[in-house]
C-alpha positions in Angstrom: 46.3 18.7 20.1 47.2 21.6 22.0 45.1 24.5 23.3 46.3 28.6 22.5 44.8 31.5 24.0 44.2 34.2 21.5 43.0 37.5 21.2 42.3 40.1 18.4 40.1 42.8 17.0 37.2 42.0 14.6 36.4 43.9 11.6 35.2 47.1 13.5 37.9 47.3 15.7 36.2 45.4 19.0 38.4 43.3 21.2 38.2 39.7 21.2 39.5 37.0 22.4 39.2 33.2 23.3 40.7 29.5 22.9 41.1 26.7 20.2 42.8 23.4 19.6 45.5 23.7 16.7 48.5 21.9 15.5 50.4 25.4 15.8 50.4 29.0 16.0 50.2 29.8 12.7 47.1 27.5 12.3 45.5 29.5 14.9 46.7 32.9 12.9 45.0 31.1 9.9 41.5 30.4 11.5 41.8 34.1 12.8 42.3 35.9 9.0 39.9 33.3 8.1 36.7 34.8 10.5 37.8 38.2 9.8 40.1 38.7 13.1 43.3 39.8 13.1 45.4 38.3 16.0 47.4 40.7 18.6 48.0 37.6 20.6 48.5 33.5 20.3 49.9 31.5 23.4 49.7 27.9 23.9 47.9 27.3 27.3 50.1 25.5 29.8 49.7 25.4 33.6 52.7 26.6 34.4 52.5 30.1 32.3 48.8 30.2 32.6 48.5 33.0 34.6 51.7 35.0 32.8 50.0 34.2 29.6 46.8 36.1 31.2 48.9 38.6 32.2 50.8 39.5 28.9 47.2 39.3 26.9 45.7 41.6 29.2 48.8 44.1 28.8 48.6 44.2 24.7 44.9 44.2 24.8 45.1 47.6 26.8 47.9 48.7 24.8 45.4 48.1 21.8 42.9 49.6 23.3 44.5 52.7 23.8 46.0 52.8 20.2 42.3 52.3 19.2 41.1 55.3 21.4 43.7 57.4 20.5 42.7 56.9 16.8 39.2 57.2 17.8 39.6 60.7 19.3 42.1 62.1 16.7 38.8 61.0 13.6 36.9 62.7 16.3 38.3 66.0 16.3 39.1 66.0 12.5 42.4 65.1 12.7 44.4 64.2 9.9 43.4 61.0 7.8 45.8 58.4 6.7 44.9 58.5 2.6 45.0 56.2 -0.2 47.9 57.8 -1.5 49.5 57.6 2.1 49.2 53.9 1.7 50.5 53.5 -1.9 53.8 55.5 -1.0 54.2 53.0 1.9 53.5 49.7 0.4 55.9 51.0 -2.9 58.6 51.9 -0.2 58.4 48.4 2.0 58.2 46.0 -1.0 61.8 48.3 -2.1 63.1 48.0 1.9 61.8 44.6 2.3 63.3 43.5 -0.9 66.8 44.8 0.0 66.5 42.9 2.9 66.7 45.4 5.5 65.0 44.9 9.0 61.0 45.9 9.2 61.4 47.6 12.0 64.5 49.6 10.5 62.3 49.9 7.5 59.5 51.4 9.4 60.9 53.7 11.9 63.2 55.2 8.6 59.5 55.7 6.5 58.0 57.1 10.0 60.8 59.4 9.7 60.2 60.8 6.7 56.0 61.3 6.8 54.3 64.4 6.7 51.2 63.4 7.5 51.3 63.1 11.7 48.5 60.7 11.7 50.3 57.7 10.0 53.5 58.9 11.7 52.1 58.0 14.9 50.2 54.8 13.7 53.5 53.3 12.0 55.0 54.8 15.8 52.8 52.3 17.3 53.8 49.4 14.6 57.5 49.4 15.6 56.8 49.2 18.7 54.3 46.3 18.6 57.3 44.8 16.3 60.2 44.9 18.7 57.6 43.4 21.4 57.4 40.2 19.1 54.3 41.2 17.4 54.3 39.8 13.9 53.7 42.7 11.2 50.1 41.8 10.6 49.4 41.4 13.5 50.5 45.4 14.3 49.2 46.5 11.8 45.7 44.6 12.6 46.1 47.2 15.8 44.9 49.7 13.5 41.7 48.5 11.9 40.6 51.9 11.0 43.7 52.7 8.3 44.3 48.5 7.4 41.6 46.9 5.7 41.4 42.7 5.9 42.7 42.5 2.4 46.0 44.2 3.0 46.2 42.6 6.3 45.7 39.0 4.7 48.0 39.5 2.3 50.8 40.6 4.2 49.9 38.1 6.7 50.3 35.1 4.3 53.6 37.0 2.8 55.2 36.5 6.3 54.2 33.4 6.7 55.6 32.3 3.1 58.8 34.4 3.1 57.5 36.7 0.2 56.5 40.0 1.9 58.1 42.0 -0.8 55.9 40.5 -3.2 53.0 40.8 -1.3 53.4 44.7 -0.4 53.7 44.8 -4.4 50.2 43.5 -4.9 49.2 45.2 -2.5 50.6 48.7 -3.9 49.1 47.6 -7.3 45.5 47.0 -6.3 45.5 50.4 -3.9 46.4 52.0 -7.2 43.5 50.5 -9.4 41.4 51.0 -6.1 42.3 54.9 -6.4 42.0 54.9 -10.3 38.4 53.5 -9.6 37.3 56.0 -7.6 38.5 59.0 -9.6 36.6 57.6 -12.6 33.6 57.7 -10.3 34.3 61.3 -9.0 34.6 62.5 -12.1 31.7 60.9 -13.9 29.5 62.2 -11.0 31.2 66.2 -10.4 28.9 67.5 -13.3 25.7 66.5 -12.2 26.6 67.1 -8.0 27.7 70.2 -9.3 24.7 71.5 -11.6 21.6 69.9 -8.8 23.6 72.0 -5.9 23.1 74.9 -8.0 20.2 74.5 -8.9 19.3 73.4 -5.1 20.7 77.1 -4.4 18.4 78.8 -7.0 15.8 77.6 -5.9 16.1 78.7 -2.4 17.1 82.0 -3.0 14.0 82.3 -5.7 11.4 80.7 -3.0 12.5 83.0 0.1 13.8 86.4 -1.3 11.9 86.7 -5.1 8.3 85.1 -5.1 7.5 86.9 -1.4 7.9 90.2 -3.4 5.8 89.4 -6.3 3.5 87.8 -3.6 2.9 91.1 -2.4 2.4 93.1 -5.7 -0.5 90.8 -6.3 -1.6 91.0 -3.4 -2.2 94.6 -3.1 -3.6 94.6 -6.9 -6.0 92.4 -6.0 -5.8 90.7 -9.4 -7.2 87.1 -10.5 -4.2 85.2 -10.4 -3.5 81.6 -12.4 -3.0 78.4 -10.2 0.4 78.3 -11.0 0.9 81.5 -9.2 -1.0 80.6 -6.7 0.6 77.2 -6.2 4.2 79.2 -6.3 2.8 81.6 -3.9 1.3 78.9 -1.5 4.7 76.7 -1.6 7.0 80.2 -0.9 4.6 80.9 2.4 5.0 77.6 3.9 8.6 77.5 3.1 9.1 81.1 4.6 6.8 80.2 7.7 7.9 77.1 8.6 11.6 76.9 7.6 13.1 75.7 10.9 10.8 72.9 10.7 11.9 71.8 7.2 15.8 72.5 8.4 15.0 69.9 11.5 13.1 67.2 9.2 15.5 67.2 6.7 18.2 66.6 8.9 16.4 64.1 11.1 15.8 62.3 7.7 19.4 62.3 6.5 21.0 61.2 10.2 18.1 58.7 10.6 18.9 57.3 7.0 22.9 57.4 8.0 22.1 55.1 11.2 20.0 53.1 9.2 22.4 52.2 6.3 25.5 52.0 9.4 23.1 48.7 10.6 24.0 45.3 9.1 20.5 45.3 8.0 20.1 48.4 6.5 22.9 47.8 5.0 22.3 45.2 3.1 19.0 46.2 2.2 20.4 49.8 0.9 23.3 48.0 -0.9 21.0 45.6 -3.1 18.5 48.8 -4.1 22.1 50.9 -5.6 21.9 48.0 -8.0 18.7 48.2 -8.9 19.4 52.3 -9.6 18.2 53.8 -13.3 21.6 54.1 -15.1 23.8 54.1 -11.9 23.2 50.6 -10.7 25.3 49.0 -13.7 28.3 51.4 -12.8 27.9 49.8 -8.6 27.4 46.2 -9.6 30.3 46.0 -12.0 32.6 48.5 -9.8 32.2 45.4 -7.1 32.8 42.5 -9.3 35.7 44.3 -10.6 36.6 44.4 -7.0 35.9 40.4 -6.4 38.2 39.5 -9.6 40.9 41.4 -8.9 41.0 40.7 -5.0 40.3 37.0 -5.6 43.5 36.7 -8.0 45.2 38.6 -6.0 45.0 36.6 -2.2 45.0 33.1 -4.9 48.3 34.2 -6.6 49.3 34.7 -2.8 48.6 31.3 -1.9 45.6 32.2 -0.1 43.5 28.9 0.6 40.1 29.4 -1.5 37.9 29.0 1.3 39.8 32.1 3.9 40.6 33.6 0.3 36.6 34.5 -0.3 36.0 35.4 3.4 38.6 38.3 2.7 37.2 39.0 -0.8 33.3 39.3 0.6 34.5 42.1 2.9 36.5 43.9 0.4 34.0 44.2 -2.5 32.3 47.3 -0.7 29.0 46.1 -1.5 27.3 44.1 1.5 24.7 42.4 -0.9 27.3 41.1 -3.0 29.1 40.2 -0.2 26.9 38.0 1.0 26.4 36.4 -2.3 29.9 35.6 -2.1 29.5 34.1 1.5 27.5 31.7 -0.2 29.7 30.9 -2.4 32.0 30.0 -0.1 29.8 27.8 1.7 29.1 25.6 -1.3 33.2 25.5 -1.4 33.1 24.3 1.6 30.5 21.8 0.8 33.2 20.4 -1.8 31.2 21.9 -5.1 33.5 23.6 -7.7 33.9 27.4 -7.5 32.7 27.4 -11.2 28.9 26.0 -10.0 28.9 28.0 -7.0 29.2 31.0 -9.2 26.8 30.1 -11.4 24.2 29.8 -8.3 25.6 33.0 -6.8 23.6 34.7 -10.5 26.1 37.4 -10.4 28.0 37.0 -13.1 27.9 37.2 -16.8 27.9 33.8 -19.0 31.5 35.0 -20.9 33.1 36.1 -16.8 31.7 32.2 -15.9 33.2 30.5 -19.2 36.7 32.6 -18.1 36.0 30.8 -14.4 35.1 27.7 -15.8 38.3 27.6 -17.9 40.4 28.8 -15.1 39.3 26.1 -12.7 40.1 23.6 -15.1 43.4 24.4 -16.4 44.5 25.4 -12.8 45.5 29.3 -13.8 41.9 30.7 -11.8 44.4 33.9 -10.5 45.3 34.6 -13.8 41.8 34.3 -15.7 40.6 36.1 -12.5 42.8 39.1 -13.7 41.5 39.0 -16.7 37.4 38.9 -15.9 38.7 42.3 -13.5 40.4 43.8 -16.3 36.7 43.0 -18.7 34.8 44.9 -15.6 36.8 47.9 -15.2 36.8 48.1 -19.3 33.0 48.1 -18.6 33.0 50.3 -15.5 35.1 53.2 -18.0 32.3 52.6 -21.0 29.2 52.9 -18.1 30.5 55.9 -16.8 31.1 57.3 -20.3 27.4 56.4 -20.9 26.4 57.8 -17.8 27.6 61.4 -18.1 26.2 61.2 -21.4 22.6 60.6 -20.5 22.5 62.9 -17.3 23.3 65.8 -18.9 20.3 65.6 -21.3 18.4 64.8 -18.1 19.6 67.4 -16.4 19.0 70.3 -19.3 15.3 68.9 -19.4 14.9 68.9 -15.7 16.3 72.6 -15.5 13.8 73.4 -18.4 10.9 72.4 -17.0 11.8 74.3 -13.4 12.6 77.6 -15.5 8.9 77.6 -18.0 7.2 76.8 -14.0 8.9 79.5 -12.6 8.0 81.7 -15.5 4.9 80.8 -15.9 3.9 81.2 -12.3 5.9 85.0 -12.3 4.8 86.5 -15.8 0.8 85.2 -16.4 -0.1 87.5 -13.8 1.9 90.4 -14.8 0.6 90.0 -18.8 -2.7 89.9 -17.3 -2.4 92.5 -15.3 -1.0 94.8 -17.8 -4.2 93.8 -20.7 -6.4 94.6 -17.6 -5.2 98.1 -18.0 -4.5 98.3 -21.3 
C-alpha cells in the first residue's frame, strides 16, 4: 500500500501535517474530514520526488500561513466579518454557477467581482488562486477555517468527490438559512429581557452614585434615627462611591477570567453541560443543539457521508461541547458495530418518540429522511420554548423591578415621614 505525505489545518486553524498508508488520495482526504482536518496537501512519497514533494508542502503551508495571518490581523483590527448572510448569497450563487456547468474558478473570481464586503472578496481572492494551483475546492476553502466551518467543508468535499457539488452547495445554502432563522428566534426571544436588566443595570448606578449620596447627607446633618434599610442603602452607596475602580477591575477580571475559562476544552465542556441545566433557558439550548444534530446528520447522510466521518462532522457542528461529546460516543459504539438506534439510546439525549423515528429510520433504510423530520419536531419545539420563555420572564422581570422600586422607597421615604412627624 502506498505512503502520502499530507498536510492540513485542524479545527482551530493550526498547521499539520504527517504520513499514512492508503489505497489513494482521496482515501487519505477521507481520513483527514474524518479527524476534523482539512487537507491543503496529499502526495504519494516516492524517492525520486521526495525532496520536491517537501518542497511544494513547505511552499502551500507558508502560503497558508500567511492567508491565516492575514485573517488573523484583519479580526484583529475589527475589520470586516464574512456573515451568515455573506455565505447564503454565495452558496445560492455556486449551486446556480456550478449547475450551469461553468468553471469554479470562473465562478468564483465572477462572485469575487461582485462583493461588497472586502473581507470575503479577498478570502474567495485566495480560493482562486489555491484553485488554479491544483488545490481541490475544499481543500481552499479549508485555508480559511475562520469563515468555513467542517460541515460546509465536508459537504462540499464529498460533492466533489461524487460529482454533485451543485447539490451539495444547495444543502448547504438551506441549512445556513435554518441556521440564521435559529438564531433570530433566539435574539428576539432574549431582546426584551437584555433590554429591560441593562436598564435597570443603569438605574441603579445612577441612583447608587448621584441620588442616595445626597439624601445621605440630609440625614446626616439632621442627625435623625434612621431605619436599617436606609442605613443599608446608605452603607452600600459609600462603598460603591469609595471603591469604584476596584469594583470596575474585579468585574472585569471576573468576566475575562470567565471568557479564558469557557475558551479551554475543559471549561468548555463543563460550561456547556450547566446552559442545560438553566431554569427555563436550558430546554431552549438542549433542543436548539439536537435540532442542529438531526438536521446536520440528514444532511452529510443524504450526501453519502459514511456514518462513522458523518458524526465526527455533526459533534463539532452542534455548538454544544457536552453534546458533542455525547455524540463522540456515539460514534464509537458505531464503530464497535452496534446500531445507531442503541447507541442513541445510551447517549440519554433523546426523547422516546425522536428514538422510535431513529429506530424506524434505521430499519427501513430512509435514517436522512426521518432525521429531517425529528429536526423539523425540535425546531417546532425550539419556537413553542421560546414563546414560553418570553412569557414567563416578563412576569419575572415586573416582580424583580418591584421589589427593587418598594427597597429603594422604603430606604429614601421612612426617614423623611419620620423626620417630618418628629416635627410635626
Amino acid at each position: 500500500m502506498p505512503q502520502y505525505q499530507y498536510s492540513g489545518r485542524d479545527n482551530s486553524g493550526a498547521l499539520v501535517s504527517g504520513k499514512t498508508s492508503a489505497t489513494s488520495a482521496d482515501d487519505v482526504a477521507a481520513q483527514l474530514f474524518g479527524d476534523k482536518v482539512t487537507p491543503i496537501e496529499i502526495n504519494e512519497v516516492n524517492k525520486s520526488k521526495r525532496s520536491n514533494d517537501r518542497a511544494n508542502s513547505n511552499s502551500d503551508a507558508g502560503g497558508a500561513l500567511s492567508a491565516s495571518t492575514r485573517e488573523n490581523i484583519g479580526v484583529f483590527f475589527g475589520g470586516s466579518k464574512v456573515e451568515t448572510d455573506d455565505l447564503i448569497m454565495f452558496s445560492r450563487q455556486m449551486f446556480s454557477l456550478t449547475k450551469a456547468g461553468l468553471p469554479l474558478d470562473r465562478a468564483i473570481k465572477g462572485l469575487e467581482a461582485s462583493l461588497v464586503n472586502p473581507k470575503f472578496k479577498q478570502v474567495l481572492s485566495d480560493v482562486v488562486g489555491s484553485l488554479e494551483n491544483g488545490m481541490s475546492l475544499a481543500a481552499a476553502l479549508g485555508r480559511h477555517p475562520r469563515v468555513f466551518s467542517q460541515l460546509f467543508l465536508s459537504l462540499i468535499h464529498v460533492g466533489e468527490n461524487t460529482g454533485q457539488l451543485d447539490l451539495a452547495f444547495r444543502e448547504v445554502g438551506k441549512y445556513l438559512e435554518l441556521e440564521k432563522q435559529t438564531k433570530k428566534q433566539v435574539k428576539g426571544a432574549t431582546r426584551y429581557p437584555m433590554f429591560v436588566l441593562g436598564a435597570i443595570v443603569v438605574a441603579l448606578a445612577i441612583i447608587t452614585v448621584f441620588v442616595i449620596p445626597v439624601f445621605s447627607a440630609t440625614f446626616d446633618r439632621l442627625g435623625a434615627q434612621l431605619p436599617w434599610q436606609t442605613v443599608l442603602l446608605m452603607d452600600i452607596s459609600d462603598f460603591v462611591v469609595n471603591y469604584w475602580p476596584f469594583i470596575l477591575f474585579g468585574a472585569a477580571g471576573i468576566f475575562f477570567g470567565f471568557i479564558s475559562y469557557i475558551n479551554t476544552e475543559q471549561g468548555r465542556l463543563k460550561w456547556d453541560q450547566k446552559k442545560l441545566r438553566l431554569p427555563l433557558a436550558g430546554s431552549v439550548f438542549e433542543r436548539v443543539a439536537l435540532g442542529r444534530f438531526a438536521r446536520t446528520f440528514s444532511m452529510v447522510m443524504r450526501a453519502g457521508v459514511p456514518i462513522v466521518q458523518g458524526l465526527n462532522v455533526v459533534a463539532g457542528a452542534v455548538g454544544n461541547a457536552y453534546i458533542g461529546k455525547n455524540i463522540f460516543l456515539m460514534r464509537e459504539g458505531v464503530e464497535r458495530g452496534e446500531a445507531l438506534h442503541r447507541t442513541a439510546v445510551n447517549s440519554n439525549m433523546f426523547s422516546p418518540i425522536v428514538l422510535q423515528m431513529i429506530a424506524v429510520g434505521e430499519e427501513t433504510g430512509a435514517v436522512d429522511d426521518l432525521l429531517s423530520e425529528v429536526a423539523d419536531f425540535y425546531d417546532a419545539e425550539v419556537e413553542y420554548d421560546l414563546k414560553r420563555l418570553s412569557d414567563a420572564i416578563e412576569p419575572i422581570l415586573i416582580t424583580f423591578i418591584a421589589g427593587l422600586v418598594l427597597i429603594l422607597a422604603l430606604g429614601v421615604f421612612l426617614p423623611i415621614w419620620d423626620l417630618n412627624a418628629a416635627a410635626n
